[in-house]
N, C-alpha and C positions, 0 to 999 in steps of 0.2 A: 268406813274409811274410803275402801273403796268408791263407792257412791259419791262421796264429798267432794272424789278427787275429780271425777266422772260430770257433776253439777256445775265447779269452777270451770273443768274446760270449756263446756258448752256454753257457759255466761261470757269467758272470752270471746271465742268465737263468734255469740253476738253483738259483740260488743264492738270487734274491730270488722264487722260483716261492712258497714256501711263507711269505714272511713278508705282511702283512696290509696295503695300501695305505694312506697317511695320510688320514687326511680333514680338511677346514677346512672352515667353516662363515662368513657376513656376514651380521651383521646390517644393511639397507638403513632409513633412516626416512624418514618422507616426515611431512612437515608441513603445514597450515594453517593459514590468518585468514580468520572469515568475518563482516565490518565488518555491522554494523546498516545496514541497510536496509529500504526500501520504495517499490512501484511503486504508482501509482493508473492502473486502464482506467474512464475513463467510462464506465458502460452506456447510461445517457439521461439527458437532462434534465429537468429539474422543470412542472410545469405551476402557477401560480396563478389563483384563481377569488377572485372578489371575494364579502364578504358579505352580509349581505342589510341592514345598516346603510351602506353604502357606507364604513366606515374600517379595515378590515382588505383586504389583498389577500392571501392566504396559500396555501401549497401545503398548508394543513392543512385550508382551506375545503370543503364539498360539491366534489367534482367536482376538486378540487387533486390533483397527484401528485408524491411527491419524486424528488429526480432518485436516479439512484442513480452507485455508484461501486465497480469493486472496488480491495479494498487489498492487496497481498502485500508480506506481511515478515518477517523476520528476527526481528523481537520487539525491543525494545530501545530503539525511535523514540517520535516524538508527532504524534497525527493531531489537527489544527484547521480551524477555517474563519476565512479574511479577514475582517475589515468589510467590508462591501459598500462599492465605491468606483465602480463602474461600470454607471450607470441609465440607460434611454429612457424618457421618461414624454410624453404627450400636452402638447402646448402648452397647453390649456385648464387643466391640473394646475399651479397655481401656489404651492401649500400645501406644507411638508416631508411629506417623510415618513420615519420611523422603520424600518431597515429591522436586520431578526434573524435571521441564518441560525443555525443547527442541523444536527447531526448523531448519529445515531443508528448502531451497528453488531450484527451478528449474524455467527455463521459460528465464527473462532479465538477471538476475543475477541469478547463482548458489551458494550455501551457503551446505558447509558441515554441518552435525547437530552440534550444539552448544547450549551451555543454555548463551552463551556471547552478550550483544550488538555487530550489524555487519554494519556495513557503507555499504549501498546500495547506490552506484555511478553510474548506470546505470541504465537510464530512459524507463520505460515501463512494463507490466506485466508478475508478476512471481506469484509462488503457492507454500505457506507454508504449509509444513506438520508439523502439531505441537505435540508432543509428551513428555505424561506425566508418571510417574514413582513414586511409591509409593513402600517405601522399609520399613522393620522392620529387628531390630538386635535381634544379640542372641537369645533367643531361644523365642521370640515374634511373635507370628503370626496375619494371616488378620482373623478375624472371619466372620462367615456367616450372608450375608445382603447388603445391595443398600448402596454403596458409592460414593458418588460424589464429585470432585474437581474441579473449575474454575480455566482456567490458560490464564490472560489477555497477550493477543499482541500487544506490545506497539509499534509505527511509527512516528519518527520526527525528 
């Protein structure tokens, strides 16, 4: 029996010795979504310098510097700035003041300065210079002392 079984295998074997292996073939797919976004890294913050009228305080001033910020995205979002809602101003400073941030970009996309929400359409990293502006009317001026203003930059 054994032998018989031992006979048939090796008649198979030559039997399919000469014919041609099947082959199959899958196609695998692999899919994505890559959702609009954007990251902001603060580089630094802004410096302002008063003018020599005493009613502008501005990072546009002699001696001002804007802050900077990087942007990374996707393309697709809107970069803005806040209203400014959160100031220290000297207790002697009892006058309004009128405060205008701005933003400017280079790098993916180029953005002339604006205080406007701006559609960034084009994906990868740019550098906002953000720049703030503190005015007084009539005959109001800045008095002397540490002022400071937050001015959020908003991305989505």
């Amino acid at each position: 029996m054994n032998f018989f079984r031992a006979a048939m295998a090796a008649a198979l074997v030559v039997a399919c010795a000469g014919q041609p292996a099947s082959a199959t073939t899958g196609n695998v797919i692999f899919n994505g979504t890559v959702t609009a976004t954007c990251t902001l890294t603060v580089n630094s913050n802004g410096t302002m310098t008063v003018s020599s009228n005493l009613q502008s305080l501005s990072s546009h001033n002699s001696g001002g510097s804007a802050g900077s910020v990087q942007v990374d995205t996707t393309g697709g979002v809107t970069l803005s700035v806040d209203p400014v809602t959160s100031t220290t101003v000297p207790s002697s400073d009892t006058t309004s003041t009128t405060w205008t941030p701005t933003f400017a970009t280079t790098g993916a996309q180029t953005i002339a300065e604006t205080g406007t929400a701006t559609a960034l359409t084009v994906p990868g990293t740019s550098t906002a210079a953000v720049n703030l502006a503190g005015t007084k009317s009539g005959t109001n001026r800045f008095s002397a002392g540490n002022y400071q203003a937050t001015v959020t930059v908003r991305c989505e």
